[in-house]
NUVOGU-557074 format. One record per residue (C-alpha): residue in one letter; x, y, z. Coordinates in steps of 0.2 Angstrom, whole numbers, plus 5000, padded with zeros to 4 digits. Each point is the difference from the previous one (the first is absolute). Layout:
// residues N
AXYZ/...
***
This chain:
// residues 452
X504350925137/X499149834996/X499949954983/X498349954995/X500349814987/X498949984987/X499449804998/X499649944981/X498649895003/X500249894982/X498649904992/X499549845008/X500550065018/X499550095015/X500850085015/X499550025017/X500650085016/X499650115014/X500150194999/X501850054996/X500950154989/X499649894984/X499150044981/X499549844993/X499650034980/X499249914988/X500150044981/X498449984993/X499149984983/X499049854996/X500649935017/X498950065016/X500850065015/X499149995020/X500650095013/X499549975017/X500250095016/X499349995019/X500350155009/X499849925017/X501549874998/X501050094989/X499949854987/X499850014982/X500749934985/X499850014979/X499549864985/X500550014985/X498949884989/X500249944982/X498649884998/X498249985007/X500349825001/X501149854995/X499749974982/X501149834996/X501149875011/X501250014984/X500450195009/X501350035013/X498850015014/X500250135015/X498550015009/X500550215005/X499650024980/X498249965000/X498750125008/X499049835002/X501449915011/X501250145005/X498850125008/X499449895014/X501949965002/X500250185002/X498550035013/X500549875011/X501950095000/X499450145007/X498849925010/X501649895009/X500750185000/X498750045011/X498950124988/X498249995004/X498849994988/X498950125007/X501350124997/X500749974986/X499850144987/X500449954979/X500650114986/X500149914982/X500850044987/X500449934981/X499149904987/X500450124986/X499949984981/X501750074997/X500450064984/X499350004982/X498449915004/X499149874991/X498549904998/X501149845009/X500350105014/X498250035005/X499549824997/X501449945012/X499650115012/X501549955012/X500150135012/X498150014999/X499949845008/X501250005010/X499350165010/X498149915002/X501049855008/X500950115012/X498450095004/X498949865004/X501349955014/X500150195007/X498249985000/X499849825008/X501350065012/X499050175002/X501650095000/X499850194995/X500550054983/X500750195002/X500450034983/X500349894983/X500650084982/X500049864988/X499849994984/X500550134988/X501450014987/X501450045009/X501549935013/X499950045017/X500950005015/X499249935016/X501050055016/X499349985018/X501350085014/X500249875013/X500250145012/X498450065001/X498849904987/X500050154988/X499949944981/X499950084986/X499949944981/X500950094987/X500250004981/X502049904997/X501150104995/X499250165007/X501450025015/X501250084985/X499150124992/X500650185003/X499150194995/X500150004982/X501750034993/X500750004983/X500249814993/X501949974993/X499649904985/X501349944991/X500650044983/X500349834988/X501850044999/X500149985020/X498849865000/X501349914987/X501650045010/X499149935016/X499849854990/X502049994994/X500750055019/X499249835007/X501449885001/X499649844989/X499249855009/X501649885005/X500549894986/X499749855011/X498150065004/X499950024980/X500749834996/X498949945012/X498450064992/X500549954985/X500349815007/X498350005006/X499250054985/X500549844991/X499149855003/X501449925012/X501750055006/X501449935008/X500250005018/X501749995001/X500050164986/X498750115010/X501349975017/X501650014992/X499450164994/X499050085015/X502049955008/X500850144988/X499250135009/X500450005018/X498950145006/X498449924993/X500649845007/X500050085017/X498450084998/X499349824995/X500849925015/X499350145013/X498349984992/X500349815004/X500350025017/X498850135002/X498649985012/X498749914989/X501349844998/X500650025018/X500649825006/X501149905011/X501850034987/X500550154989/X500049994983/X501850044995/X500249974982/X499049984982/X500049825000/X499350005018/X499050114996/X499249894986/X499749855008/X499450095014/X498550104990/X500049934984/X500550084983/X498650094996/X499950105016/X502150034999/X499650054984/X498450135005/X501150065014/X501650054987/X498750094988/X499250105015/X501850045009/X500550074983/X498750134997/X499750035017/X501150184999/X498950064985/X498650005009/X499950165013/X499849965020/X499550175004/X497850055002/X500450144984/X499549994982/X499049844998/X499849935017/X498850055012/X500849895012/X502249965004/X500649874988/X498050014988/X500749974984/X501249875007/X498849915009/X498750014986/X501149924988/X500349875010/X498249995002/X499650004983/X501449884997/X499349845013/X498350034992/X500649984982/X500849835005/X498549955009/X498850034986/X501249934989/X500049825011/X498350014999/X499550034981/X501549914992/X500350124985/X501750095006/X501249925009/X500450075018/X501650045003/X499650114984/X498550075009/X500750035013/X501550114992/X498950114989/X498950035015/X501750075009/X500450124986/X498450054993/X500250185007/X501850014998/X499450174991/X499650065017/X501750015003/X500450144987/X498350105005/X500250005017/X500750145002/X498950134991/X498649925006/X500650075019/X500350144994/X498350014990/X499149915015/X498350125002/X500150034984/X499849814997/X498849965013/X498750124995/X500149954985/X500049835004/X498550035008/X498950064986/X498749914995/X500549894988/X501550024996/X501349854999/X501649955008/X500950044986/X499050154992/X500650065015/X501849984997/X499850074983/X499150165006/X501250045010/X501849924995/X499749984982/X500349815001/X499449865010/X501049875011/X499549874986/X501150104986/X501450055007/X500149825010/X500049894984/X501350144992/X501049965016/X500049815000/X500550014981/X501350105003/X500649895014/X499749874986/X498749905009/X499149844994/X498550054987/X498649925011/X500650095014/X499950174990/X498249964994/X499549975018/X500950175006/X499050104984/X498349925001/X499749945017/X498550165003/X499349924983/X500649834996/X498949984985/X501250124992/X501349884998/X500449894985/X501149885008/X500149905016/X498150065005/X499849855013/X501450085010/X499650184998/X498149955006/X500949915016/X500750145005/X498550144997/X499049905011/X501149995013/X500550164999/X498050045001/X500049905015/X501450105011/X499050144994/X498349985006/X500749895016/X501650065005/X499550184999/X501250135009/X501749964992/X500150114985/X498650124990/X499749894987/X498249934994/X499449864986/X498650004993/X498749884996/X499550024985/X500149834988/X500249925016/X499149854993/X500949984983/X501650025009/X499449855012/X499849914988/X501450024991/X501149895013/X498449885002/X499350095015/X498250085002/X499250145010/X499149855010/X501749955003/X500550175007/X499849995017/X500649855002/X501850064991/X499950135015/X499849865012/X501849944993/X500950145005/X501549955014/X499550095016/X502150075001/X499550104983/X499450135011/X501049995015/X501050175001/X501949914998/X500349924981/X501049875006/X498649955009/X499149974985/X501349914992/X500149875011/X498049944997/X499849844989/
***
């Protein structure tokens, strides 16, 4: 019996091929997704676009992520494919406002756009359009079955929903001994994030103690030798390794090889997808360093750590929330209610409180507890505010353009003021899209480490 692969079409990127036992599917929410299909050759292929067009040259430009310039790059694939035009049908999909919707959000008008620019070239190209969902306020999958052209477009998440069953919630007594059973972060990971809160450290101190732990140093080197810095030697030691990649990604590399276990790698609880939360920390983690080199208030190695852990919460919830899952969705799902009213409605606390209980516990740095409690509102916290706003808005940005990893949703609301908290403004919003590395949303977060 032949086992039918499913293909993760990531933002920025298309696929196309001739017919074949293969699902391609893009995860949509303010991004738009096109899937194509000639019956008579048996080509197709899918889209996955996070802009309508290229908004600055400061950006790291990919043509596939515009509809403006990666749409005609698309045609003409299937075109060389040996698609026809004229018989070519179209499905759309995307352009959502996804979650707690604000007045910003219909003023951008992202996806909105996005979709009229994808549609003037369907219609230019007078290529049939057989069915379009967009808008709307929720995620959706978009699959097309390379097989036979068949798509179909359906709300994320749904796949794991089961006839309604009694939801295990937790007690706080099990919720607190969830909390004690996870094994501390290594001492060398903790020493680390302490280093990297000051205002300079040592380098010969950050190696000397990355070397007292030998399974994080393996880990680092394998991450080293991984794929993403595949060259003509093999990195074979710590001090290779720095002159190789600098200190600032060696020290990126440590931090994320340390936590890496905490995070789940299964498509339970959180994720939607194998490896979400993982991924979507890492995510959320280059997109704090990235705003932080662009505004100048935090420093990024800083950034970029508190971006890593600012769910670490997830890691004690997890669990219930599998066991809760329909529960969690539906509710999820109701108009207007939040990520973490959510959490509380059904759990009693929220991946914000029990996370900064945790990362005290574990006796982390105070900025990186303020970022871990206040991340959903980062005007709640009295101290380090510049770093905590870094991170909400990268975090937003995974949200509403990296849809598909895990169930969570941001809000909007004080979008503005929180802009402008960091120096930024909802002019400027788009273009802070347009900065967003293209291996963010590739499907392997080592992938995504390797982007400059």
């Amino acid at each position: 019996m032949q086992t039918v692969q499913h293909y993760h079409v990531a933002s920025g990127s298309f696929y196309v091929s001739r017919q074949k036992p293969l699902f391609l599917d893009a995860y949509l929410g303010t991004c738009v997704g096109v899937a194509l299909f000639d019956e008579e050759s048996g080509v197709g292929g899918l889209i996955h676009l996070l802009l309508p067009e290229p908004i600055s040259l400061a950006g790291s430009f990919q043509p596939e992520k515009y509809a403006s310039t990666g749409f005609p790059l698309f045609l003409r694939a299937l075109y060389d494919e040996g698609a026809s035009k004229n018989n070519l049908k179209a499905v759309i999909a995307g352009g959502a406002l996804v979650g707690p919707i604000e007045s910003a959000d219909l003023e951008l008008d992202i996806g909105g756009r996005t979709v009229e620019t994808v549609m003037s070239y369907l219609k230019e190209e007078k290529i049939l359009i057989e069915q379009s969902e967009t808008g709307g306020f929720f995620t959706a999958c978009l699959t097309l079955n390379l097989a036979n052209g068949r798509c179909s477009i359906e709300p994320a998440g749904s796949d794991r929903l089961t006839p309604d069953i009694e939801a295990q919630v937790p007690t706080v007594e099990e919720i607190e001994q969830s909390m004690v059973a996870i094994q501390p972060i290594p001492q060398v990971a903790l020493k680390i994030l302490r280093l990297v809160d000051e205002k300079e450290y040592d380098i010969q101190a950050l190696t000397a103690e990355i070397r007292k732990d030998q399974v994080i140093s393996a880990k680092t080197l394998k991450l080293c030798n991984s794929v993403m810095f595949a060259g003509t030697s093999k990195i074979e030691s710590l001090d290779h390794a720095l002159i190789y990649i600098g200190l600032q990604m060696l020290v990126k590399l440590v931090i994320s090889a340390s936590v890496d276990n905490y995070f789940s790698h299964t498509s339970s609880g959180y994720s939607l997808c194998k490896g979400g939360l993982f991924h979507h920390a890492i995510g959320t983690a280059i997109i704090s360093e990235k705003l932080a080199d662009l505004t100048g208030r935090v420093k990024p190695g800083l950034a970029y750590t508190a971006g890593l852990l600012h769910d670490i919460g997830k890691v004690v919830l997890d669990q219930y929330v599998t066991s809760a899952y329909p529960l969690f969705y539906r509710k999820l799902n109701d108009a207007g209610r939040s990520f973490s009213e959510t959490e509380k409605a059904i759990l009693g606390i929220d991946h914000t409180e029990i996370g900064s209980d945790l990362a005290r516990k574990w006796s982390f740095p105070e900025s990186l507890i303020d970022v871990i409690r206040h991340h959903h509102r980062p005007e709640d916290a009295t101290r380090h505010l510049e770093l905590v706003h870094t991170v909400y808005l990268a975090d937003l940005l995974m949200s509403r353009f990296n849809t598909g990893l895990e169930l969570e949703r941001l809000g909007t609301e004080s979008l503005s003021a929180r802009l402008n908290a960091i120096g930024l403004s909802v002019e400027r919003f788009p273009d802070i899209v347009d900065l967003i590395p293209v291996g963010v949303f590739e499907s392997s977060p080592e992938l995504a480490l390797g982007q400059k």
